[in-house]
C-alpha positions as CSV (number, residue, x, y, z in Angstrom):
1,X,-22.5,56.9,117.7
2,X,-21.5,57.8,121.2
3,X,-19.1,61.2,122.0
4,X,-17.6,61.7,125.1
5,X,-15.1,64.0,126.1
6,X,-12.7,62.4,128.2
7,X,-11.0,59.0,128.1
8,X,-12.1,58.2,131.1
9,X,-15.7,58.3,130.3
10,X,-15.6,55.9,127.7
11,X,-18.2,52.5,127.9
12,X,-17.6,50.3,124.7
13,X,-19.9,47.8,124.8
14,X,-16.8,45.1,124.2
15,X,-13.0,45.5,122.7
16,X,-12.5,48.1,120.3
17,X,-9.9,48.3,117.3
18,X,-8.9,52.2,117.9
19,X,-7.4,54.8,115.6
20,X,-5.9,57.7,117.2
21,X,-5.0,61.0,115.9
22,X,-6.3,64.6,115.5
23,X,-8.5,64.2,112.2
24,X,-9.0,67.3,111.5
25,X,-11.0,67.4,108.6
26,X,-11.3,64.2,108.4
27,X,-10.2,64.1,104.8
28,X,-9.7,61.5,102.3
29,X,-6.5,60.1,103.9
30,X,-8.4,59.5,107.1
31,X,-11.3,58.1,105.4
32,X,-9.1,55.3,104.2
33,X,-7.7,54.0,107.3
34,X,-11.6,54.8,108.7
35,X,-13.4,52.7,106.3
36,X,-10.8,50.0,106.5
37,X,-11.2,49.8,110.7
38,X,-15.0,49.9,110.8
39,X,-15.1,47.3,108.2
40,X,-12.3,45.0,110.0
41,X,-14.2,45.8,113.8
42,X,-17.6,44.6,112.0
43,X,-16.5,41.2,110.5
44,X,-14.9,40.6,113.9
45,X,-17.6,41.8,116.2
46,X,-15.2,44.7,117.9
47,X,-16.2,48.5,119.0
48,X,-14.7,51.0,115.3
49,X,-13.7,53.3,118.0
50,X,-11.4,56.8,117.3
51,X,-9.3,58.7,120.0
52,X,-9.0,62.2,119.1
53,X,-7.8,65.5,120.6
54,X,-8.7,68.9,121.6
55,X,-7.6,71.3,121.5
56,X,-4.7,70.4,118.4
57,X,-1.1,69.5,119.6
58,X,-0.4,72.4,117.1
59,X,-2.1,74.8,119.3
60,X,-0.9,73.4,122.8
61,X,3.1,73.5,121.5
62,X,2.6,76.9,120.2
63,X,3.0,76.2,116.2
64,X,-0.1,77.3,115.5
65,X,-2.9,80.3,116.4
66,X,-5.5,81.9,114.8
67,X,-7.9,80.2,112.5
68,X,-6.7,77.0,112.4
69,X,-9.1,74.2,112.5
70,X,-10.8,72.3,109.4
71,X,-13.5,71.2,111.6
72,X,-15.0,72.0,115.4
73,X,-15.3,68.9,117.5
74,X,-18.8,68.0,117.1
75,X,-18.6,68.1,113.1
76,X,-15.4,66.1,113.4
77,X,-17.6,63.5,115.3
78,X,-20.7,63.5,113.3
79,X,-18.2,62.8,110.5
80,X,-16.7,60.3,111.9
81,X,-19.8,58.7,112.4
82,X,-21.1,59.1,109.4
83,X,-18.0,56.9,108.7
84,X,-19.8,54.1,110.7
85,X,-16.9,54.6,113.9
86,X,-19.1,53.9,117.2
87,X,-17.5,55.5,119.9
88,X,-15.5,58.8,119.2
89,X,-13.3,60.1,122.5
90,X,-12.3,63.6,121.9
91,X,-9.4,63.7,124.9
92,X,-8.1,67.2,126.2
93,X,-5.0,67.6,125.0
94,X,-2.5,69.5,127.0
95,X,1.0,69.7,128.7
96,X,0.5,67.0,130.9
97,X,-0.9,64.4,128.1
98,X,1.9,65.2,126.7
99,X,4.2,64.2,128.7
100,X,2.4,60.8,129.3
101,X,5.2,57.9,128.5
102,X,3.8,56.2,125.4
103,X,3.7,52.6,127.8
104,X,1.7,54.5,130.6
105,X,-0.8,56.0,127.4
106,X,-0.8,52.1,125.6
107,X,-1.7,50.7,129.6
108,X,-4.8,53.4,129.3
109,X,-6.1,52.5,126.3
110,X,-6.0,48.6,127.4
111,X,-8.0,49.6,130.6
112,X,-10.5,52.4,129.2
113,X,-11.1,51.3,125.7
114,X,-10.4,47.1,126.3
115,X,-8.2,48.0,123.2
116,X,-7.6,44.8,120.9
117,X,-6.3,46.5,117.7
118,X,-4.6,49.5,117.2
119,X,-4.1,51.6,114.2
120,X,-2.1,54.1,113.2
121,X,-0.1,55.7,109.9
122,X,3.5,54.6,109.4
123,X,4.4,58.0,111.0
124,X,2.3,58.4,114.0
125,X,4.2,58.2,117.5
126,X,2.3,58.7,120.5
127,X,4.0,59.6,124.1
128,X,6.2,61.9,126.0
129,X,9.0,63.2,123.0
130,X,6.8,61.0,120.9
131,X,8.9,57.4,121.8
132,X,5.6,55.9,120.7
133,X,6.7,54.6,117.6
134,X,5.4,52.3,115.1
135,X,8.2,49.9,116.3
136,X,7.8,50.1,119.8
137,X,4.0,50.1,119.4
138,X,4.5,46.6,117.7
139,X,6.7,45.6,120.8
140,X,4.3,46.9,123.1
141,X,1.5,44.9,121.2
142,X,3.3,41.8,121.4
143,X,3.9,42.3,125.5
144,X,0.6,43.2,126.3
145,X,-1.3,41.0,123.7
146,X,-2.9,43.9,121.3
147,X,-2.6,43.7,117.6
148,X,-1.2,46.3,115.3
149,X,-2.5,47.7,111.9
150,X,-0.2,50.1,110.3
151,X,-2.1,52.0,107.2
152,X,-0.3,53.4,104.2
153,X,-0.9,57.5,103.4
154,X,-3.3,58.4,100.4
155,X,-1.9,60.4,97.9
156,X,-3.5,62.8,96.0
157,X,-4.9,61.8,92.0
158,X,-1.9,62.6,89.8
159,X,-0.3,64.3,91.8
160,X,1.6,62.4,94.2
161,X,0.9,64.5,96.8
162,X,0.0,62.9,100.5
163,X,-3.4,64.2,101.3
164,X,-3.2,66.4,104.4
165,X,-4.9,68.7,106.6
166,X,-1.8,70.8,106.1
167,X,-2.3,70.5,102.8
168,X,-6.1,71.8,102.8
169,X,-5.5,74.9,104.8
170,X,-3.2,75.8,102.0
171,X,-5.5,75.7,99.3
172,X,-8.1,77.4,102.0
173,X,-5.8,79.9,102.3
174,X,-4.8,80.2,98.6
175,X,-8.6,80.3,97.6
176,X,-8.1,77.4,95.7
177,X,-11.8,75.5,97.3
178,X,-11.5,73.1,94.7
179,X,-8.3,71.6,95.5
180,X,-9.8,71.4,99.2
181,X,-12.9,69.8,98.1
182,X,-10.6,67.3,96.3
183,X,-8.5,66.4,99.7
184,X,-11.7,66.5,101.8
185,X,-13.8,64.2,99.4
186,X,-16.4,67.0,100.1
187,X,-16.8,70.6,99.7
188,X,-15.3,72.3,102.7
189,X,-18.0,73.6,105.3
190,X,-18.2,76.1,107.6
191,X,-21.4,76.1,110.0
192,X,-22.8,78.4,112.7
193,X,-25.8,80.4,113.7
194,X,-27.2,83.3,111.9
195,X,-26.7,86.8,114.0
196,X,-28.0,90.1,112.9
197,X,-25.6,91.9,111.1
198,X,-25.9,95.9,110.1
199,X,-28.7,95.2,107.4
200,X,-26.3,96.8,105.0
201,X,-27.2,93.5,102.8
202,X,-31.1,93.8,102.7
203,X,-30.7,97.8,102.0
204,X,-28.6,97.2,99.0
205,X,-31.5,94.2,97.9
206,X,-29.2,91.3,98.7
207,X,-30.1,90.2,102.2
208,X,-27.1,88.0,103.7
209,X,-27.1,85.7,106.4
210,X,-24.3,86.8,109.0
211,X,-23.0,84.0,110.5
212,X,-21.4,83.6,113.7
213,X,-18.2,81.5,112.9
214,X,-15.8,79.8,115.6
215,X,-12.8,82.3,115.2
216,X,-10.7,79.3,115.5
217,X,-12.0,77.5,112.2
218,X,-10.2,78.7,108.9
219,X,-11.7,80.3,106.4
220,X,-10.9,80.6,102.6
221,X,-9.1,83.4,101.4
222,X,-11.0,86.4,100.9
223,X,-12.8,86.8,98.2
224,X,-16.5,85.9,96.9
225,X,-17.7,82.2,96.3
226,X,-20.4,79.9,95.7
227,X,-21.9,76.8,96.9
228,X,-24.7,75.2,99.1
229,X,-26.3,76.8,101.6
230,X,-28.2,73.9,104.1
231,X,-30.3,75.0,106.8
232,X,-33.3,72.4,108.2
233,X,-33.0,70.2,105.8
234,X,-33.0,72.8,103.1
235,X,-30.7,73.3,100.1
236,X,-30.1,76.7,98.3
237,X,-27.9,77.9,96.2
238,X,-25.9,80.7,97.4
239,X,-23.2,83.6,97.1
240,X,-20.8,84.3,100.2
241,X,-18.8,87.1,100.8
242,X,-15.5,86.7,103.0
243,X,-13.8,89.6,103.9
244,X,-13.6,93.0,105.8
245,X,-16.2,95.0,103.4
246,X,-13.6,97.6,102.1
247,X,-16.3,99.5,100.0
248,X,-17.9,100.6,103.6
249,X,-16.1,101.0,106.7
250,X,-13.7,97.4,106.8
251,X,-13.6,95.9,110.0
252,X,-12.9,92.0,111.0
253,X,-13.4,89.3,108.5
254,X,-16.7,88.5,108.0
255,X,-18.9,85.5,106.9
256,X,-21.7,86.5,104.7
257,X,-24.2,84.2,102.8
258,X,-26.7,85.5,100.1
259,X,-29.3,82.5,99.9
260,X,-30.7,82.9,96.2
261,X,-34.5,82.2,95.4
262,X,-35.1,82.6,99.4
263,X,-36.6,85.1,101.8
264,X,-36.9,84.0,105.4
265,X,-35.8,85.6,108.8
266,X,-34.0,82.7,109.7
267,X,-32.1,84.5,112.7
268,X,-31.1,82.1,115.4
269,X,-30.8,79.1,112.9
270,X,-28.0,76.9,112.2
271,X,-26.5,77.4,108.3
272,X,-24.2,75.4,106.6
273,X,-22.5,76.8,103.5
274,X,-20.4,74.0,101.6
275,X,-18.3,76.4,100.0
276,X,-18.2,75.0,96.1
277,X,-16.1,77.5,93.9
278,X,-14.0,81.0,94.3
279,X,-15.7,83.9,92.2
280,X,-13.8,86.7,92.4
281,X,-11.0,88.3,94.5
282,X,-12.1,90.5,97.3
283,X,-12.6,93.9,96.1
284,X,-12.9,97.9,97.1
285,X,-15.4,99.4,95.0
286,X,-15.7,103.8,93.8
287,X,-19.3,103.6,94.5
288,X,-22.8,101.6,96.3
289,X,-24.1,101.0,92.7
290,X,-20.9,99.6,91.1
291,X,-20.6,97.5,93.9
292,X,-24.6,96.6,92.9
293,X,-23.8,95.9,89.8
294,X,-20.9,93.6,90.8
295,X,-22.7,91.2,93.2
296,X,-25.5,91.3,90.6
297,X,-22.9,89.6,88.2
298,X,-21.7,87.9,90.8
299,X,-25.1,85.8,91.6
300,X,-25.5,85.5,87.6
301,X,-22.0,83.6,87.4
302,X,-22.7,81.9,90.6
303,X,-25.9,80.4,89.7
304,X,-24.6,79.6,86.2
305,X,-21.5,77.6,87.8
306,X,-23.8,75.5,89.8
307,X,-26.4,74.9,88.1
308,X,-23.8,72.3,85.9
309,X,-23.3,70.5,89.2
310,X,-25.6,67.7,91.5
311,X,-28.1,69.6,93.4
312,X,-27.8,68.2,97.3
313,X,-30.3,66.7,98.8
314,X,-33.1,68.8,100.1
315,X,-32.5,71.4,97.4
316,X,-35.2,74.2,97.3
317,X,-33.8,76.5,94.4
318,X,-35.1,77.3,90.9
C-alpha cells in the first residue's frame, strides 16, 4: 500500500476507482463501500485508491477542538490497507481546498489520480459551498467520461441507526466501548509510546504503562477498562486507567495501562490497548490501600470478563 501526503505526489500505476472522504475510523459504514471498490478495481484491473483529509473539515471550519479524532493518519492508512485499498492520499485540508470549485477539484482527480470511477455516499458533496453533488458529480462524469458509484449508508443491527464516526465518539464519550466496538467492527484503539510516568503505579505493586497519546485523538470517558494490550507482536491482557488520578494530586487526563502476567521495562515502545469493556466509573478514593484494594478487584473482574472472549493473536497471558 503506498501513502503519500499530497495529491500531487500520487503515482498509480494505471486508472484508479477512488473514494473520497475523511474516514475517520474507518468503521463499518466505510468498510462497506471499501470492500465493495477494492473488489470492483480488482476484477477490472484498476488502482482501489482513497482520498482522504487532514487535518478534518471539522477542525478547519471551527466545529470541532479538542480530542477529536477516531484515528491518526497513519492508523487510518494502515487500515485502509488492510482493507486491500492501494494507494491512500491523505490531502491537507484547509481554507484554500476548500474553496476549490468542485469542477476544478473533479479536473484534479482526472490528471493526478487518471480517475475512472468515483465513489461516494448519497450525501457526499465535494467543492467550494459543497456544489459537488451527487447530481452534478453524475453530470460531471458524463462530460468528462468517469463513471459514478453511489453507495448506500450501513445501519446499525436492530437499531436503524446509520453507523457514524459521530456516532462512535458518542458512545466514546458515554463510556459505552461496546457500542463503539460494534460501529468500528473492532475494539476501539488508542496507540502511542510508553513514557515514564511518576512511578506511583510500580510503588503501589501495579506498574502501568504511561502512554504518550496524540491530544487530538479521543478518549473514552473516564473511568477504568479492559482489553488488549499489543506491543511487538505480543498480546496481554490488561487494565487501563483514564482519568486525572483524584486519589493523588489530579492533573490532565491520563492514559494508563496495567499489562497483567507481564514485567518488562518496555519504555520507548509502541503499545496498543484495544479498549474491550468499561469497569468502573472514575473514582476518588479516602485512602492508598482502599484504592489497593479497588484495582485489586478491578484486575480480578477484568481478567474474568476476558477471559470469556477470543484471545488475539500473539497472546502471552495465563
Amino acid at each position: 500500500m503506498q501513502h503519500v501526503y499530497r495529491l500531487e505526489d500520487a503515482q498509480p500505476p494505471g486508472p484508479a476507482i477512488v473514494a473520497i472522504g475523511v474516514f475517520d475510523g474507518v468503521h463499518r459504514g466505510h468498510q462497506h463501500l471499501l470492500k465493495r471498490l477494492v473488489q470492483t478495481a480488482q476484477q477490472r484491473g484498476c488502482v482501489p485508491t482513497v482520498l482522504t483529509f487532514f487535518p478534518h473539515p471539522d477542525v478547519v471550519l471551527g466545529r470541532a477542538s479538542g480530542r477529536y479524532y477516531l484515528v491518526t493518519t497513519e492508523q487510518r492508512a494502515r487500515l485502509l490497507g488492510d482493507l486491500g485499498v492501494e494507494l491512500v492520499v491523505t490531502h491537507p485540508f484547509d481554507i484554500t481546498v476548500r474553496r476549490i470549485r468542485a469542477a476544478d477539484f473533479v479536473d484534479q482527480l482526472l490528471t493526478r489520480l487518471n480517475l475512472c470511477e468515483l465513489w461516494v455516499g448519497p450525501d457526499f458533496a465535494l467543492g467550494y459551498k459543497r456544489e459537488g453533488t451527487v447530481d452534478f458529480l453524475r453530470e460531471q462524469g458524463e462530460q468528462k467520461d468517469f463513471g459514478l458509484e453511489v453507495i448506500g449508508l450501513v445501519t446499525n443491527d436492530g437499531t436503524g441507526k446509520t453507523v457514524s464516526s459521530r456516532g462512535i465518539r458518542d458512545a466514546l464519550a458515554g463510556g459505552d466501548v461496546e457500542q463503539a466496538a460494534q460501529w468500528l467492527g473492532r475494539p476501539y484503539r488508542v496507540e502511542a509510546e510508553v513514557v515514564p510516568g511518576d512511578g506511583r503505579g510500580r510503588q503501589l505493586g501495579f506498574p502501568t504503562a504511561n502512554m504518550d497519546m496524540w491530544e487530538e485523538q479521543v478518549l473514552p470517558m473516564n473511568g477504568v477498562y479492559a482489553g488488549w494490550a499489543h506491543l511487538n507482536g505480543e498480546s496481554y491482557m490488561a487494565v487501563a486507567n483514564v482519568g486525572r488520578r483524584p486519589t493523588f494530586d489530579g492533573g490532565i487526563v491520563r492514559l494508563e495501562v496495567h499489562l497483567l502476567d507481564f514485567d518488562r521495562d518496555i519504555y520507548g515502545w509502541t503499545l496498543a490497548f484495544d479498549v474491550v469493556t468499561r469497569l468502573r466509573a472514575e473514582q476518588r478514593f479516602a485512602s492508598v490501600d482502599a484504592l489497593v484494594a479497588q484495582v485489586n478487584r478491578d484486575i480480578v473482574e477484568g481478567r474474568k470478563r476476558l477471559s470469556r472472549l477470543t484471545k488475539p493473536p500473539g497472546y502471552r497471558g495465563k
